[in-house]
N, C-alpha and C positions, 0 to 999 in steps of 0.2 A: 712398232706399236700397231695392234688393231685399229679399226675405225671405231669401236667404241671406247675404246683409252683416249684419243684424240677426242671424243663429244664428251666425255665425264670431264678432261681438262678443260674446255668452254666452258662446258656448265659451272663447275667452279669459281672460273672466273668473272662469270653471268651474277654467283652466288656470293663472291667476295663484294662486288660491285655495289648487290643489292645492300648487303653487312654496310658497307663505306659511306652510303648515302646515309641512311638509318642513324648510322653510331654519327657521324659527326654533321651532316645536313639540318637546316634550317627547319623548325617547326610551329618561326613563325609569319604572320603575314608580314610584313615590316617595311623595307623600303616602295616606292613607287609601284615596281612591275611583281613584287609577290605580292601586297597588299592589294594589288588589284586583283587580282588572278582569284585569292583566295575570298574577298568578299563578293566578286561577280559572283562566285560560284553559291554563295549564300542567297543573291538576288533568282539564281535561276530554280535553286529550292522552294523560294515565295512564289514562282511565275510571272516574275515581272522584274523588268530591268531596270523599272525607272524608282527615286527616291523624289518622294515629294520633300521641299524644303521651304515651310511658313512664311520662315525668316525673313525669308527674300525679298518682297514687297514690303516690308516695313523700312526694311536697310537704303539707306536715303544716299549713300557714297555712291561714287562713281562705278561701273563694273561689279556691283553687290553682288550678281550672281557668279561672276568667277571667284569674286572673294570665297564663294559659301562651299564651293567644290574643291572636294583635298585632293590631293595628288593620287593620280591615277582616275579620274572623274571629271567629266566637262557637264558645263551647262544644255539641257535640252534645248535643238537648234525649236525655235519658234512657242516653245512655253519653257521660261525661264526659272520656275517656281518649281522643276528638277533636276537633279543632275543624270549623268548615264553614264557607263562605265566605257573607258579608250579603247579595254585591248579586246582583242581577236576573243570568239566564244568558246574554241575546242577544247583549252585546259582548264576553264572553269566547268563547263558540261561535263568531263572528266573526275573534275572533283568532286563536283555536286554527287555524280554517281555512284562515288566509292561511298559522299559522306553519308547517302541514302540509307547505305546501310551500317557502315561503322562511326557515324560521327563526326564532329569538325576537325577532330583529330587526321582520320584518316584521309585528308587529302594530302598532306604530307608524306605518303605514301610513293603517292602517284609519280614524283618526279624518281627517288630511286628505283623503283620498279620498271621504270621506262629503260635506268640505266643498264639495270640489269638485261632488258630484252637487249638491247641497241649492244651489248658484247654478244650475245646470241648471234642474234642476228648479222653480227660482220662474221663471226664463223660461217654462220650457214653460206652466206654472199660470198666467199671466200671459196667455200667449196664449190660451189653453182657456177661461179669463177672461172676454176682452175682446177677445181678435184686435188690436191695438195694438202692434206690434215696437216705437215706441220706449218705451210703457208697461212692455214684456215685459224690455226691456233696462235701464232705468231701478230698474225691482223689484229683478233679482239686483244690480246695483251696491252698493242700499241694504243687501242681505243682506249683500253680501262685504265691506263698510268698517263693519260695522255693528260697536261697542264690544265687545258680549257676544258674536258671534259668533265675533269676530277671538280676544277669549281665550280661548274654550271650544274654539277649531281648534286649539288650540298646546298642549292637554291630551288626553292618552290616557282621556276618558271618554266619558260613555251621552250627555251633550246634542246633540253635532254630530247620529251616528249615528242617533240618534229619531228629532232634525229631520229627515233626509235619509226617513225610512223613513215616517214621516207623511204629508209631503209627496209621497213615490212613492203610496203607497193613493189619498190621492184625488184626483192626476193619471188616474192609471186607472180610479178610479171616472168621473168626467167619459167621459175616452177608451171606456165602456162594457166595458171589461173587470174581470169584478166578480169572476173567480173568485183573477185575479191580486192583484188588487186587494186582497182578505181575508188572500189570503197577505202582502202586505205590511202589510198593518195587524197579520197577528199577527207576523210580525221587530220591529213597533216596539212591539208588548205585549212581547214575549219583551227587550224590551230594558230597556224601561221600565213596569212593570204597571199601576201606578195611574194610567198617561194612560190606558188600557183605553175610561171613558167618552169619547174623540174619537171613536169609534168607531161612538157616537151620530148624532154629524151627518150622514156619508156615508151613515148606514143608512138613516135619513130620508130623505135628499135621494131616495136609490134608490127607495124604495118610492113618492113623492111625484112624481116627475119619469117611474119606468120601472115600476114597479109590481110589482118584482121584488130580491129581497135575497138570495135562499136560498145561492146560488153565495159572496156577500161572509161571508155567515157562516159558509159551510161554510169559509173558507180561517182564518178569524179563531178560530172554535171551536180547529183543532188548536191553537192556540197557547195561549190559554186552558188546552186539557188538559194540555199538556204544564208550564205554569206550575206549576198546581193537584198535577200530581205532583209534580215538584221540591219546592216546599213542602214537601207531605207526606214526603217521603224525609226533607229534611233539617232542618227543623222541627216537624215533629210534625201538623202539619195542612193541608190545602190552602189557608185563609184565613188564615196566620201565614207572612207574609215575614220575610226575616234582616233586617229593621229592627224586626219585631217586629206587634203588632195595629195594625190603622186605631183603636182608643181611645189606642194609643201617641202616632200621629203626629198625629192630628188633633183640634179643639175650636175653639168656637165664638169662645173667648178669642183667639183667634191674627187672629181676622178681621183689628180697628184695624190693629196694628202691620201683618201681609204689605199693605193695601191702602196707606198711606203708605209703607211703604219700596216697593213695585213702582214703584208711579205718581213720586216722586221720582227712583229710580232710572232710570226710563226716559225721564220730560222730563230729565234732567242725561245721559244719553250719546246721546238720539237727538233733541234740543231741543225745545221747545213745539208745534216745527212737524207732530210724528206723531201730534197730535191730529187734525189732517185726516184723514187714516182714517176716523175716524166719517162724514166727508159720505156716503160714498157707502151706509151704513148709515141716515142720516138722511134721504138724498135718491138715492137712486139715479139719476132718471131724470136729474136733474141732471149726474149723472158721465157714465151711463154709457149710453143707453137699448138699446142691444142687445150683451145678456152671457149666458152661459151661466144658462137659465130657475134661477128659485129660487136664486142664487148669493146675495144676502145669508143664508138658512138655513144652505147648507154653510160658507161662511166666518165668518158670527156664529156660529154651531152648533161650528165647532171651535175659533175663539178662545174663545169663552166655556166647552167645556169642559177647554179648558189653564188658565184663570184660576181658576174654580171648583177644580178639583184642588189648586192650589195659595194660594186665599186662605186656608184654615182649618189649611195645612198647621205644622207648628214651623218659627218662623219664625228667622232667620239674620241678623246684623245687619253683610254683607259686601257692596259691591254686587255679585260677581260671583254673589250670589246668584239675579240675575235669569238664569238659563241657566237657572231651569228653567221660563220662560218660552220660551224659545227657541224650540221647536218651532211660536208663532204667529207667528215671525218671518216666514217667506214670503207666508202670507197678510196681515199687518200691511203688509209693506211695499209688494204686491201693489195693497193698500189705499190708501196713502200717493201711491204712484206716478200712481195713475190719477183720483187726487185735484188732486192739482197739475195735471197733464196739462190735465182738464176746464176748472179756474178759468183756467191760461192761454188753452186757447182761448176760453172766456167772455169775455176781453180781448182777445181778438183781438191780440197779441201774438206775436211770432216763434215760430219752435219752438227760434230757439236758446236764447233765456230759459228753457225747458222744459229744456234741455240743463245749462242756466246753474246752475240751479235744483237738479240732480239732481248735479254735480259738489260744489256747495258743499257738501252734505250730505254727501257721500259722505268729499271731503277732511277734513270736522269730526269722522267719525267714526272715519278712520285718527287722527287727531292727537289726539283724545282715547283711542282704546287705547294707543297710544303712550306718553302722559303718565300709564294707568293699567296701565306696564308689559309688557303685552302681549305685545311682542315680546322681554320679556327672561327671558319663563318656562322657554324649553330651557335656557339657561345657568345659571337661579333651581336647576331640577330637579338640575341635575349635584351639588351638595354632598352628596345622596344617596348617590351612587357613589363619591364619593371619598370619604364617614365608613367606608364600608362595604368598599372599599377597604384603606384604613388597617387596619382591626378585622380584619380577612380575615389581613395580613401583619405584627401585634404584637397576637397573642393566639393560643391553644390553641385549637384546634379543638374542647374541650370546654368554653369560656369559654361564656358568660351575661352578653348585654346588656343592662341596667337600662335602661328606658328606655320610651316614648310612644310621638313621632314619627316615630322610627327604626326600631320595632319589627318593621315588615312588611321594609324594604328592608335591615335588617343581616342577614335570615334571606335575602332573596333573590341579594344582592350581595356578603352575608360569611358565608354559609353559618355563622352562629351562631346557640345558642336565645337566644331573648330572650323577658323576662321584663315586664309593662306596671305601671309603680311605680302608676300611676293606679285599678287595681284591688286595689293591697295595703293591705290594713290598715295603718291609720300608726304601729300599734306594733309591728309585725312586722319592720321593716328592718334593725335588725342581726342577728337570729337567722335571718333570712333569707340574709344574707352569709354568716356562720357556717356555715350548711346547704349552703350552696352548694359555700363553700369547704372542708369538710369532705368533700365527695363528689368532689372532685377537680376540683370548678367554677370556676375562677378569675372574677370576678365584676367589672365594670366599670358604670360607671353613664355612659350617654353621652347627654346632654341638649343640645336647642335653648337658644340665650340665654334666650327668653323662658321656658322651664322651669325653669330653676334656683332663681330664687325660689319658683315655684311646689314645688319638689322641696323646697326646705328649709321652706317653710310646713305643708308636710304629715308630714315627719318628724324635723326639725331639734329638736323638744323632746323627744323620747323614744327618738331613736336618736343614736349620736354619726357613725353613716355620714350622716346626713341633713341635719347642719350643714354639710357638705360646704366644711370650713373648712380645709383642703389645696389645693396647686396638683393643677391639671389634671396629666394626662400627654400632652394634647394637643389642642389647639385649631384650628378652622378660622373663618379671617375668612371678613368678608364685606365689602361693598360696600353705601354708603348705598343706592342704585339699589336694589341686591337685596334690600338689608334693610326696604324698601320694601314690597318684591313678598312679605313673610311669609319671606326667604328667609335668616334668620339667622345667626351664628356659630354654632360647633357646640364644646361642650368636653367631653372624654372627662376621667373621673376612675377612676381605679383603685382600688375600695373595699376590695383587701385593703393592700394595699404603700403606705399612705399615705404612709411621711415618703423614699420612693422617688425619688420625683420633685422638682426641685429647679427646671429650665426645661422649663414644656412644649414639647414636638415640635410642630412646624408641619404640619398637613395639607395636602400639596399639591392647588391646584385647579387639573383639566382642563377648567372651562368656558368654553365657546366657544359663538360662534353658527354654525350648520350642521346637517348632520346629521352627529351622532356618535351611536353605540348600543353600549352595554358589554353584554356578552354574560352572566348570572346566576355565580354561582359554581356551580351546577348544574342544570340542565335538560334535561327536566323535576325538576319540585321533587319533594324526596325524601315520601316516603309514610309516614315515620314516622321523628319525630323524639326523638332519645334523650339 
């Protein structure tokens, strides 16, 4: 095959990628980390990251201001009377950017199109490599059918986007453009901080291989500063992110558990067989003997500093927790690829077996995302929109969400305050309803299945709202499948008008696979909520 048959099948697969996110990915904001991601990005449209909240000085309970902040939002450290958003600014500035010009819709965009580069881009690093089209073709295969890739495309968050922004630095580092190159390495700081040390590897490789870094830094530095401010605005310090201090997240205890759950997790979705990777670490000449100089430094140098980042991290006991490994996906499979490759010609064996060889994995790792959901996460994400929905069009526009998981998406999709049970004192809930309902709040408590026990373990002895021993006023099924994928029933309880409700109302579900995108109940999000 020509060298340009070899870049039409990349691009393909660049372009199936983009298709995969699109047709089955999430388009909405909905749990924790896309609901964040996607409303920052409405605050950076306003010019201002903070949300005033009235509320708060009147609310007489303990901790009133974390109550008032939904998931993915904390209290401003030293005025309380706002909240700020946790995560990192790169993929909401990202979003904001696209929605500048296509609307709220199109940030939904952003995480498959990342997908799409990030198969690019391991070809191209592939070739930069090793010079080897069908090694180069073989790499992005492994990336685009890969288990954690395939789910983390079909979520509106920071994994794809790093990966793609990593993987651009140091392409261009290799390519000898080091000033671009800094700039791309700080989009994937500004996306994600504390990968910050990959930054390590290229720097090296440059000074080691060209003897020269200054240009890589100067582009990496502004992002760095710009971080370090943000912090400071909205934290209180430039070394305190909205997850809180590195003594928060990280300890020495956490090593066991992250290095058994990574390495299970990764022989169980990519098979025993991604151990080969190390050959060409262990033996290069073996693989590979003419590769871009010093290439096991930059590519050991950046997988090992995605692992270190992440072994001592708090660890997670999901496997889709392996995405925040992701980002050594390109070079891993990079690795993999030209691993096989080498052993088959060692064998003197066809190239179709190489072919053989790169299909099978490729197939085992569609069919395992598949079987862990995968492809059912846009339809999983809709119960959002239709709890939020419903609450939008059977409640007061001065009503008050009780509520966890809901918290970010009934203020996004039902333009309601919502209130998080999980930071209230557990003898506070019925003088809290009280308070509520007193001030003209109408007050509803609308909980995941898996919540409700957890809702009445925590206030079912000392409040009578918290036995929550009344029928719903509304309930949304689900689907084994969904409920599978974390994607629960959902039942709305009405904590003033208990003996009200007699059959609950059925929430209707709009989920489908495609793209569909529900537009907020107002945006940009209001700037001060009362």
């Amino acid at each position: 095959m020509r060298q340009r048959s070899w870049s039409a099948a990349a691009a393909l697969l660049a372009a199936a990628t983009l298709y995969t996110g699109v047709h089955w990915g999430s388009t909405v904001g909905g749990g924790a980390d896309s609901y964040g991601y996607v409303s920052q990005a409405g605050l950076w449209l306003r010019g201002t990251l903070r949300i005033r909240q009235d509320i708060v000085r009147a609310s007489p309970w303990p901790l009133a201001a974390e109550t008032w902040a939904p998931l993915g939002y904390r209290p401003a450290p030293g005025d309380r009377d706002f909240i700020v958003p946790l995560y990192p600014p790169g993929l909401p500035l990202l979003m904001a950017l696209v929605q500048a010009v296509g609307g709220f819709c199109a940030a939904f965009l952003v995480v498959p199109v990342c997908g799409a580069a990030t198969i690019w881009l391991t070809y191209r690093l592939a070739q930069g490599f090793f010079g080897i089209p069908a090694v180069s073709v073989a790499s992005a295969a492994l990336v685009a059918a890969s288990p954690i890739f395939l789910y983390q495309l079909m979520n509106p968050m920071s994994d794809v986007p790093v990966t793609a922004a990593w993987a651009l630095a140091v392409l261009l580092v290799v390519d000898g453009w080091t000033l671009a190159a800094g700039f791309a390495a700080g989009a994937a700081v500004l996306i994600r901080p504390n990968l910050a040390p990959i930054a390590i590897a290229p720097l090296v490789w440059l000074v080691m291989t060209r003897g020269r870094a200054l240009r890589f830094l100067a582009g990496l530095a502004l992002a760095a500063t710009a971080v370090a401010a943000i912090n400071a605005a909205l934290y209180g310090s430039p070394w305190v992110s909205g997850y809180g201090t590195a003594g928060d997240l990280y300890a020495l205890r956490y090593l066991a558990t992250n290095l058994r759950q990574f390495s299970a997790w990764t022989v169980e979705t990519s098979t025993p067989v991604v151990a080969l990777a190390a050959v060409f670490f262990v033996a290069p000449g073996l693989v590979a003997p003419a590769c871009t100089p010093r290439l096991r430094l930059l590519a050991g140098g950046w997988m090992a500093a995605i692992i270190v980042s992440y072994l001592f991290y708090l660890p997670f006991d999901a496997w889709w927790y392996l995405r925040f490994l992701l980002p050594m996906w390109p070079v891993l499979s990079v690795m993999l690829a030209v691993a096989l490759h080498a052993i088959i010609v060692r064998l003197r064996a066809p190239q179709a077996v190489f072919a053989l060889c790169i299909l099978a994995l490729a197939a085992n790792g569609v069919r395992i995302a598949a079987q862990r959901y995968a492809f059912d996460i846009g339809r999983a994400e809709g119960r959002y929109v239709d709890v939020a929905r419903f609450v939008a069009g059977h409640s007061d526009q001065r009503a008050v969400m009780i509520a966890v998981q809901h918290t970010g998406t009934l203020r996004l999709y039902g333009g309601r305050l919502t209130l998080r049970f999980d930071q209230l004192d557990p003898l506070w809930l019925d003088r809290v309803v009280t308070f509520l309902r007193d001030s003209g709040r109408h007050p509803y408590v609308v909980l995941d299945d898996a919540e409700v026990e957890r809702f009445r373990a925590r206030f079912g002895r000392a409040n009578a709202v918290g036995r929550l021993d009344w029928p719903p006023m509304a309930t949304l099924a689900t689907t084994a499948a969904l409920a599978a994928l974390a994607s629960p029933a959902v039942v709305i309880y009405d904590a003033v008008d208990r003996a009200a409700t007699t059959e609950p109302l059925a929430i209707g579900s709009s989920r489908r696979t495609g793209w569909r995108c529900n537009v907020p109940y107002l945006w940009p999000p209001r700037l001060r909520m009362e």
